[in-house]
C-alpha positions as CSV (number, residue, x, y, z in Angstrom):
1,X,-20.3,-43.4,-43.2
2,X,-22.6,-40.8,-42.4
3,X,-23.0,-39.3,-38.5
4,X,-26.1,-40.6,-36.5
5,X,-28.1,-39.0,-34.5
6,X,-26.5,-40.6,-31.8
7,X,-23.2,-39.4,-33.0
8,X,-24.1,-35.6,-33.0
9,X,-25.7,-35.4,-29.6
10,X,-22.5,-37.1,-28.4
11,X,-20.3,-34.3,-30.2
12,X,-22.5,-31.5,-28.9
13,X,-22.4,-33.0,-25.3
14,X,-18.5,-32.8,-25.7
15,X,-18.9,-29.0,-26.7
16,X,-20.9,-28.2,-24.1
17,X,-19.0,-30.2,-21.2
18,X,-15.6,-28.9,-22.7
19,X,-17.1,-25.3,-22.8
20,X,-18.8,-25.6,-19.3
21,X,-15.1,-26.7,-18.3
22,X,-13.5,-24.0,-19.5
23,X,-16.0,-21.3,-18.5
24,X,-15.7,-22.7,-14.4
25,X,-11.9,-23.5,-14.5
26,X,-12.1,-19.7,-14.2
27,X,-13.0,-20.7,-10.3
28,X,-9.2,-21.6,-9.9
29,X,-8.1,-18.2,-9.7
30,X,-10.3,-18.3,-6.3
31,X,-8.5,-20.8,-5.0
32,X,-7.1,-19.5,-1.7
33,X,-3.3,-18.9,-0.9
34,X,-2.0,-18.5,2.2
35,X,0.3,-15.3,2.5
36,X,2.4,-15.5,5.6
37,X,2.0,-11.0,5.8
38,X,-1.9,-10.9,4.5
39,X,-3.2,-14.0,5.1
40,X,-5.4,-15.6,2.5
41,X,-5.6,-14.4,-0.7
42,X,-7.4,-15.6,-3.7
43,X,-4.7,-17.2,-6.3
44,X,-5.6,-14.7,-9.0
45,X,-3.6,-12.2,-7.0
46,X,-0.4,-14.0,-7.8
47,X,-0.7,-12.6,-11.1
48,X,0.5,-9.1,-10.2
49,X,4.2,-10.7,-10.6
50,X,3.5,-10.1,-14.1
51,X,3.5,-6.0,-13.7
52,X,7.2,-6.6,-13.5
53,X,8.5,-9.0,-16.7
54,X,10.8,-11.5,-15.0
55,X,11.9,-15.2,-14.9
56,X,9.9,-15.3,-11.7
57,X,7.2,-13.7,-13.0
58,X,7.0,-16.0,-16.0
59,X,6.9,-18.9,-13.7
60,X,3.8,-17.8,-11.7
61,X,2.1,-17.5,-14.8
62,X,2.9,-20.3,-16.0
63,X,1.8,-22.4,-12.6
64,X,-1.0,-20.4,-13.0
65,X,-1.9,-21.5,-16.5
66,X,-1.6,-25.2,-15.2
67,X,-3.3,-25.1,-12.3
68,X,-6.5,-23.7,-14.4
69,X,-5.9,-26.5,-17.3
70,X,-5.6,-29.0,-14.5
71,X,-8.8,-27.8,-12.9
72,X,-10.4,-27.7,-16.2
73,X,-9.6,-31.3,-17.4
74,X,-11.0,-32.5,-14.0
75,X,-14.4,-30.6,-14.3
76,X,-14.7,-32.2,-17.6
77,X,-14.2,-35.9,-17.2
78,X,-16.5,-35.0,-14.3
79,X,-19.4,-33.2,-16.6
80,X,-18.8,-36.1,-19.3
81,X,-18.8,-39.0,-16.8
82,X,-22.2,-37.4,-14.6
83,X,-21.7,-40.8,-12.1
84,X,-22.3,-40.3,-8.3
85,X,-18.6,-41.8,-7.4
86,X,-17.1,-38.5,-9.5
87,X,-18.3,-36.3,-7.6
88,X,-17.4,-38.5,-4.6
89,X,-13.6,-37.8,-6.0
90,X,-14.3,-34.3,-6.3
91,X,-15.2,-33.8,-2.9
92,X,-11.9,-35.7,-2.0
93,X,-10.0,-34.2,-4.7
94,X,-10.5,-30.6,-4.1
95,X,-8.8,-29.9,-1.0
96,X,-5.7,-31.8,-2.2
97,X,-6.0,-29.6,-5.4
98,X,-5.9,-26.4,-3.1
99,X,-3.1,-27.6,-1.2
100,X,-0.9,-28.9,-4.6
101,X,-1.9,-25.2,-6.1
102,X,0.0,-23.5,-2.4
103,X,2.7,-25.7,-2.8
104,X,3.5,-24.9,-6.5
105,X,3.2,-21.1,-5.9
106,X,4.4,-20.8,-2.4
107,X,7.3,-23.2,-2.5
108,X,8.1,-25.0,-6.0
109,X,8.5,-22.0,-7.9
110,X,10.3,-20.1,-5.5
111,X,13.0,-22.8,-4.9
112,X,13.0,-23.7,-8.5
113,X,13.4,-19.8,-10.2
114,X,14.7,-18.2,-6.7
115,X,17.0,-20.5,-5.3
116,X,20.7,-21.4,-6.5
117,X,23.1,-24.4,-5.3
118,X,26.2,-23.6,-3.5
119,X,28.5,-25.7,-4.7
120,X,31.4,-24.5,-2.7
121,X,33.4,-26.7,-0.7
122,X,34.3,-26.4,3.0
123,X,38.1,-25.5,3.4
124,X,40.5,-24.0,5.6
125,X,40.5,-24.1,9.2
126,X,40.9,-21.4,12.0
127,X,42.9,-21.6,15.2
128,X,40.4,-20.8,17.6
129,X,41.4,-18.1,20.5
130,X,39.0,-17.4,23.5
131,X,35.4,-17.8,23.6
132,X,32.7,-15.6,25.7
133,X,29.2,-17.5,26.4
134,X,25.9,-15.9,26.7
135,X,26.6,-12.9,24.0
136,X,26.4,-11.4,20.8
137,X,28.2,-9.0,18.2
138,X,25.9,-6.5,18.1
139,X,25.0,-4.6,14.8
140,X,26.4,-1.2,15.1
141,X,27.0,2.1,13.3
142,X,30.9,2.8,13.0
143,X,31.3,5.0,9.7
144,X,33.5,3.8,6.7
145,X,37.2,3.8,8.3
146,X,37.2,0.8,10.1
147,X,38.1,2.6,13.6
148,X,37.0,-0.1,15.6
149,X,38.8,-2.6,13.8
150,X,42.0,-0.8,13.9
151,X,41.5,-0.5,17.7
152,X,41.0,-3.8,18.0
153,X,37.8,-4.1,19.5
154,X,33.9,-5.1,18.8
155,X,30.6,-4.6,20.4
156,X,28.4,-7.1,21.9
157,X,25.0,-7.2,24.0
158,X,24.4,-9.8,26.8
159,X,21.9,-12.2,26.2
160,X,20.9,-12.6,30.0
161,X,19.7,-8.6,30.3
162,X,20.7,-6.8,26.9
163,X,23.1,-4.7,28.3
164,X,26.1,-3.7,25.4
165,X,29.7,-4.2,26.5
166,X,33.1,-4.0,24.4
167,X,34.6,-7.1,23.4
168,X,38.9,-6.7,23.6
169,X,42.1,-8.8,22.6
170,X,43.5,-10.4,24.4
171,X,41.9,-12.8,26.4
172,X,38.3,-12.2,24.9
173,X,37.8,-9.4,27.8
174,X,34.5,-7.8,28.2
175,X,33.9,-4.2,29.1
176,X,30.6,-2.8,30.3
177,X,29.0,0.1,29.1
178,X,26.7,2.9,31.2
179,X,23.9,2.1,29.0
180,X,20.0,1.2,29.1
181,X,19.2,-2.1,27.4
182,X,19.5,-2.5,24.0
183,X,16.9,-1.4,21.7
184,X,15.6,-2.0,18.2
185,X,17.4,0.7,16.6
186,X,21.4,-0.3,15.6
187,X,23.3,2.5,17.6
188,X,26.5,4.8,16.3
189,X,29.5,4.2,18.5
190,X,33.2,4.9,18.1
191,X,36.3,3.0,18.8
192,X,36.9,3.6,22.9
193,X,33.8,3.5,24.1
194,X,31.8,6.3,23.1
195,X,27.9,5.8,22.0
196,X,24.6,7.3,20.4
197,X,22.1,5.9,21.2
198,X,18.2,6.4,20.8
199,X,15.8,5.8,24.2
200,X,12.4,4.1,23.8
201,X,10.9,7.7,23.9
202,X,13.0,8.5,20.6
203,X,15.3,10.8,22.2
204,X,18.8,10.6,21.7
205,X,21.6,10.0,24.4
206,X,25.4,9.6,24.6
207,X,28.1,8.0,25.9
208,X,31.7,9.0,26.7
209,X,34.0,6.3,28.3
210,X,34.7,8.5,31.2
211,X,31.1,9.5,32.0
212,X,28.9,7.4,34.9
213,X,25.6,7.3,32.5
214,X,24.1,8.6,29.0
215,X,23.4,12.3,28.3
216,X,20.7,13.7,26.8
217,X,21.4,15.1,23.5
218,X,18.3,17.8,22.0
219,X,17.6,17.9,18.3
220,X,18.8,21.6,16.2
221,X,15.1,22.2,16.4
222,X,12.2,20.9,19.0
223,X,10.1,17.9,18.0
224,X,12.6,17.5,14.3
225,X,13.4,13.7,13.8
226,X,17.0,13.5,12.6
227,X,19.9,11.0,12.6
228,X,23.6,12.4,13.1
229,X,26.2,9.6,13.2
230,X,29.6,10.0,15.6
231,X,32.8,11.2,14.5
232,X,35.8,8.3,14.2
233,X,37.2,9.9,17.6
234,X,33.4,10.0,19.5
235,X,34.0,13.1,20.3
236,X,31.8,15.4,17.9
237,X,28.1,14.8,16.7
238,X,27.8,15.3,12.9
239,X,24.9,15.3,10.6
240,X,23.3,16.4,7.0
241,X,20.0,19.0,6.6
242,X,19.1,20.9,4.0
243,X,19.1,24.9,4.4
244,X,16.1,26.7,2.5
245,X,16.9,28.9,-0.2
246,X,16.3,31.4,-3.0
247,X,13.3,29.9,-5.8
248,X,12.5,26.7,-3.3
249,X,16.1,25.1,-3.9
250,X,17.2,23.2,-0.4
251,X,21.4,22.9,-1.0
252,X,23.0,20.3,1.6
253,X,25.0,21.4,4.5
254,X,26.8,19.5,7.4
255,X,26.3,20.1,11.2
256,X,29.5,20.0,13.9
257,X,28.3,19.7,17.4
258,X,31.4,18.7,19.8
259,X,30.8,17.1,22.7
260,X,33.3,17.8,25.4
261,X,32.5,17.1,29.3
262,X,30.1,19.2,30.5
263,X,29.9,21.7,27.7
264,X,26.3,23.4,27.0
265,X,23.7,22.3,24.4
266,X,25.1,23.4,20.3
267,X,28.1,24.9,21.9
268,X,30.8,25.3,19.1
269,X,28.8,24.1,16.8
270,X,29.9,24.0,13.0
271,X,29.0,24.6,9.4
272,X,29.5,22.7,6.2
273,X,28.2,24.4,2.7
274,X,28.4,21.6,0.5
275,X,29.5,22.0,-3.3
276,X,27.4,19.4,-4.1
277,X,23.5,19.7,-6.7
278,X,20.7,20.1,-4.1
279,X,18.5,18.2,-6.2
280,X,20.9,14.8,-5.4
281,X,20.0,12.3,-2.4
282,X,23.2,12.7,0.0
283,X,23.0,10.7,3.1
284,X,25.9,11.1,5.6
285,X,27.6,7.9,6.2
286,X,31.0,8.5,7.8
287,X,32.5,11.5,9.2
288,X,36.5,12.3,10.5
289,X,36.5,15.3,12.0
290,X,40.5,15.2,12.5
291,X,41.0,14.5,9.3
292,X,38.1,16.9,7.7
293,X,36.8,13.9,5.8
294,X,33.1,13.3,5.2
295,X,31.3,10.1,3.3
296,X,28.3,10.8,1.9
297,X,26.3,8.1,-0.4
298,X,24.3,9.6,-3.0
299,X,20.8,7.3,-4.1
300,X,21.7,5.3,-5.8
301,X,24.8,3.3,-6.1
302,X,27.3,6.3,-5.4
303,X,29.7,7.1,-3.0
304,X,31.8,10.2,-2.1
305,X,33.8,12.2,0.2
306,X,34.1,15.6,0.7
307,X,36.3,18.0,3.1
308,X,35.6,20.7,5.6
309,X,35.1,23.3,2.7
310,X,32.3,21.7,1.3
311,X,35.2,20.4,-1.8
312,X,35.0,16.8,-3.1
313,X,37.9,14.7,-2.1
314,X,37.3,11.2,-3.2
315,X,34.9,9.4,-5.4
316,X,32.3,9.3,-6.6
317,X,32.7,5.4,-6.5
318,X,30.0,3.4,-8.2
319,X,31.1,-0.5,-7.1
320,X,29.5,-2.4,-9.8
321,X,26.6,-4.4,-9.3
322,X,25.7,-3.3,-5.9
323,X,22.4,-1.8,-5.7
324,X,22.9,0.5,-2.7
325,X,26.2,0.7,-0.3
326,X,24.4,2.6,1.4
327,X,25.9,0.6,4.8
328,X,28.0,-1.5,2.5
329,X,30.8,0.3,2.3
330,X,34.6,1.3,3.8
331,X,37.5,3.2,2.6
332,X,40.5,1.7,2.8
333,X,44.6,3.2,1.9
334,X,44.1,3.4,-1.7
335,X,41.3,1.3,-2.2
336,X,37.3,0.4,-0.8
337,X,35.0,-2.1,-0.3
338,X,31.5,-2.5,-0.9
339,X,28.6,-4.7,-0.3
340,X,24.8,-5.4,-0.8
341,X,24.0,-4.8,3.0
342,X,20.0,-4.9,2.0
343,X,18.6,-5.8,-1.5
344,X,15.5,-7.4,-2.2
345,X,15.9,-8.6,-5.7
346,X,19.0,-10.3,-7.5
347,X,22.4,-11.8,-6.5
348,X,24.1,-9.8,-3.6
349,X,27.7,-9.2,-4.4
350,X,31.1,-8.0,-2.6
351,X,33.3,-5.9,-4.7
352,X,36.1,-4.6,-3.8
353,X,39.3,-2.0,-5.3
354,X,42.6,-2.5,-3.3
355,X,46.1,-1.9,-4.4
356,X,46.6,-5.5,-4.1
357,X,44.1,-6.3,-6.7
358,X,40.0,-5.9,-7.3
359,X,37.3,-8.5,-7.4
360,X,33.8,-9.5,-7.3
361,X,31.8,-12.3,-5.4
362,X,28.4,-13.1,-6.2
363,X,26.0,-14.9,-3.9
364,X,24.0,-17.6,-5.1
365,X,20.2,-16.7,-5.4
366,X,18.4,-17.2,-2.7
367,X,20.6,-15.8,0.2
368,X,21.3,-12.3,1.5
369,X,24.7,-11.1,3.2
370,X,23.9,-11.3,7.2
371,X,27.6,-9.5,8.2
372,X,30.6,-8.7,6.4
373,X,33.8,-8.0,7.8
374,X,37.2,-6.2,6.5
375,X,40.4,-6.5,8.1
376,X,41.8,-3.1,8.0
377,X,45.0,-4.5,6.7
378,X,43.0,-5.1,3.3
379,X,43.9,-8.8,3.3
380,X,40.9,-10.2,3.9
381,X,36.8,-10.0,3.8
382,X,35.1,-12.2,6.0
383,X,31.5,-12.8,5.2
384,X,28.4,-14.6,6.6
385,X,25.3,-15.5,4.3
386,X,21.7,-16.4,5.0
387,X,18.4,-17.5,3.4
388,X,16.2,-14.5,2.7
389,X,13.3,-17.0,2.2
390,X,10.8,-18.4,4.6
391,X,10.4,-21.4,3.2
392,X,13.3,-24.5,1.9
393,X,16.5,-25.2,3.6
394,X,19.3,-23.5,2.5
395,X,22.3,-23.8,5.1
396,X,23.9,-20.5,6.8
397,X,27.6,-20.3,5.1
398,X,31.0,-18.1,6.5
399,X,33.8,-17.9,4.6
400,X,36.6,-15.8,4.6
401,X,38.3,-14.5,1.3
402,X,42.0,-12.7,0.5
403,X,41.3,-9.7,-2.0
404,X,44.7,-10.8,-3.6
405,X,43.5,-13.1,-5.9
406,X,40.2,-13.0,-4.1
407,X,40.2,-17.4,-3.1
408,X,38.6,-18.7,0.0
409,X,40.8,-19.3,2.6
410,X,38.0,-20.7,5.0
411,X,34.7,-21.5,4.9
412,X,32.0,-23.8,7.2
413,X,28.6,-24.2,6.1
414,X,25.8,-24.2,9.8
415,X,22.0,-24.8,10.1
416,X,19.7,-22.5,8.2
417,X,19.5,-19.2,10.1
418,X,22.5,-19.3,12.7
419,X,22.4,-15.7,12.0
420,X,26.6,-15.8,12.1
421,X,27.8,-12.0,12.6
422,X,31.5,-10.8,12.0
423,X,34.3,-8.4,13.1
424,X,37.9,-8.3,13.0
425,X,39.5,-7.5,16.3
426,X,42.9,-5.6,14.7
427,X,44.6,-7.5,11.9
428,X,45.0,-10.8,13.2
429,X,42.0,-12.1,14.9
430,X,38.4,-12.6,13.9
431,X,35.4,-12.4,16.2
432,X,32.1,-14.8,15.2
433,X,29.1,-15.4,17.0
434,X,26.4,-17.7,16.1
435,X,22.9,-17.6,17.9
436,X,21.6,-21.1,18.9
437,X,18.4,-21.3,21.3
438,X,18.1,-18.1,22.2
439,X,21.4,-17.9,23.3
440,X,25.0,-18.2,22.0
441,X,28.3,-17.3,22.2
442,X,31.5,-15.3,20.6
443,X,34.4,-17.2,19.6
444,X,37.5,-15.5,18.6
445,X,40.1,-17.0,15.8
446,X,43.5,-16.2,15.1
447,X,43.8,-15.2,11.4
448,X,46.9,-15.9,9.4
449,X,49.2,-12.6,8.8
């Protein structure tokens, strides 16, 4: 039968409306999205995922994609129909379409590509010791050897004025330190009492158990930002620099400064040539000044130790998987440990190479390691995990593993963010604190043998 009139112009209006459609669903990629850093943002922007191929990335495009063929399917019943109660619906529709497009990009694709289940079950129980109210473990700087946990003790801060304090077995007993409030910077310290510590001005101070308050400590050079770390006995400052050098080369060298009683500014200071390519990234991580043993990490996932002739003496260990121990890592007798302290893409993992055996744990998507903890027997890693998203529910987990055969012993699952931080107090009890309302508390448990 051949096409009317009436026929064609119907055909041609379809054309046009579906072409119209098309051309304005273009309109989507204004839609705004709420960024939680930048504010609002047009939805287009979403699409820089793509500069980095990923399953993530493949998923915003894909939302994307939908949201526009949604939007376009509605502007063409709407240009077909031409009725007064459509565009009524549009009016209604379109700020439930701009909410639906922020809840697809913002939280379904995140939970659904970014987030995995933890199907782990809660085992195990700990005996628990003594309990302190109104503090935290605080996040310190102690170098690779675990000298704190050999001596048997942790750091907190008071939650009522900030003040720091060491935490001691038995009896959960609480020693204060001469020090200002704590600050945002996480400070060195040493197993004993002593402390580094930067002010509010930037300037450095320290702390020796038998002194009344900090010391000022001056930079090698005037006005020169730099970050030495504390020997395992607290007693000597040590740091990296570069030296300058024939045809622009910059080779590494490490800085002694003891810091006896009363002794004057760079007195007895010492030199460290290293043997090491001054084209590497070296940052000091650990330093035993009785022992003349030296951690460095090297960018990226390297770690080494050299002695007090500039020699390597260990490593370089490369734990697999781990992006950057960078502060993820401790030496053990024979054997090490390392973590994902920071990463901002993947699984974070523990790995670990002990004469009682090696192992690997990964972390489901969607969390980040809060604390980690080592007993420096080797037995046992203790470990805390978080969301490192703004948005679902995913529940705060500790557990506590033996490197063995590398099963859980213990774990509890808490409320999302209890920001749980670890530390073993000598080989037989483990120190956990949990923040709740602004407050908290350190519990102490006693850890099998």
């Amino acid at each position: 039968m051949p096409e009317t009139t009436s026929d064609a112009r119907k055909r041609l209006s379809r054309r046009r409306a579906f072409l119209a459609a098309f051309v304005l669903s273009f309109a989507a990629y204004l839609i705004p999205l709420f960024n939680p850093h930048a504010g609002l943002l047009p939805l287009g922007t979403a699409l820089v995922a793509l500069a980095e191929p990923s399953a993530y990335a493949l998923a915003v495009a894909l939302a994307v994609v939908t949201i526009q063929a949604i939007l376009a399917a509605l502007l063409y019943w709407l240009l077909r129909s031409r009725r007064w109660l459509n565009w009524l619906v549009l009016v209604v529709a379109l700020p439930l379409f701009v909410y639906g497009a922020n809840a697809a990009l913002l939280v379904a694709v995140p939970l659904a590509v970014l987030v995995e289940s933890d199907r782990q079950p809660e085992t195990g129980q700990l005996e628990e010791v003594c309990r302190v109210p109104g503090v935290e473990l605080a996040q310190v700087i102690s170098g690779v050897d675990l000298g704190l946990e050999r001596a048997g003790e942790a750091w907190v801060f008071r939650h009522d004025d900030r003040h720091r304090a060491r935490l001691t077995m038995p009896g959960c007993r609480l020693v204060a330190v001469p020090a200002p409030p704590v600050g945002p910077t996480m400070d060195s310290v040493a197993a004993g009492g002593y402390l580094l510590f930067r002010r509010d001005d930037g300037s450095l101070a320290y702390v020796a158990p038998e002194a009344q308050a900090p010391r000022a400590v001056d930079a090698p050079s005037p006005g020169k930002y730099w970050l030495p770390v504390l020997s395992n006995d607290g007693r000597t400052l040590v740091w990296l620099e570069r030296q300058a050098a024939a045809r622009g080369e910059q080779p590494y060298r490490l800085r002694l400064r003891p810091m006896p009683p009363g002794a004057s500014p760079g007195a007895g200071e010492e030199t460290i040539a290293l043997d090491l390519p001054p084209r590497d990234q070296l940052e000091l991580i650990g330093a035993d000044t009785k022992a003349g043993v030296f951690t460095l990490a090297r960018f990226r996932n390297e770690i080494l130790a050299v002695g007090r002739e500039g020699q390597r003496l260990k490593g370089p260990v490369s734990p697999a998987g781990v992006y950057n121990p960078r502060w993820g890592f401790r030496w053990l007798d024979g054997g090490w440990v390392a973590w994902d302290g920071y990463r901002e893409e993947g699984r974070a993992r523990v790995v670990w190479s002990l004469p009682s055996g090696g192992g690997e744990v990964v972390i489901p998507k969607g969390r980040r390691i809060e604390s980690l903890a080592v007993d420096p027997g080797g037995r046992y890693i203790a470990v805390s995990v978080e969301t490192r998203l703004s948005i679902g529910s995913i529940r705060s987990a500790v557990f506590l593993l033996r490197t063995s055969d590398g099963q859980e012993v213990f774990r509890r699952y808490l409320p999302t963010l209890s920001r749980i931080r670890l530390a073993f107090l000598g080989g037989s009890h483990l120190a956990m604190s949990q923040r709740k309302d602004g407050g908290g508390s350190v519990a102490v448990y006693r850890v099998a043998r």
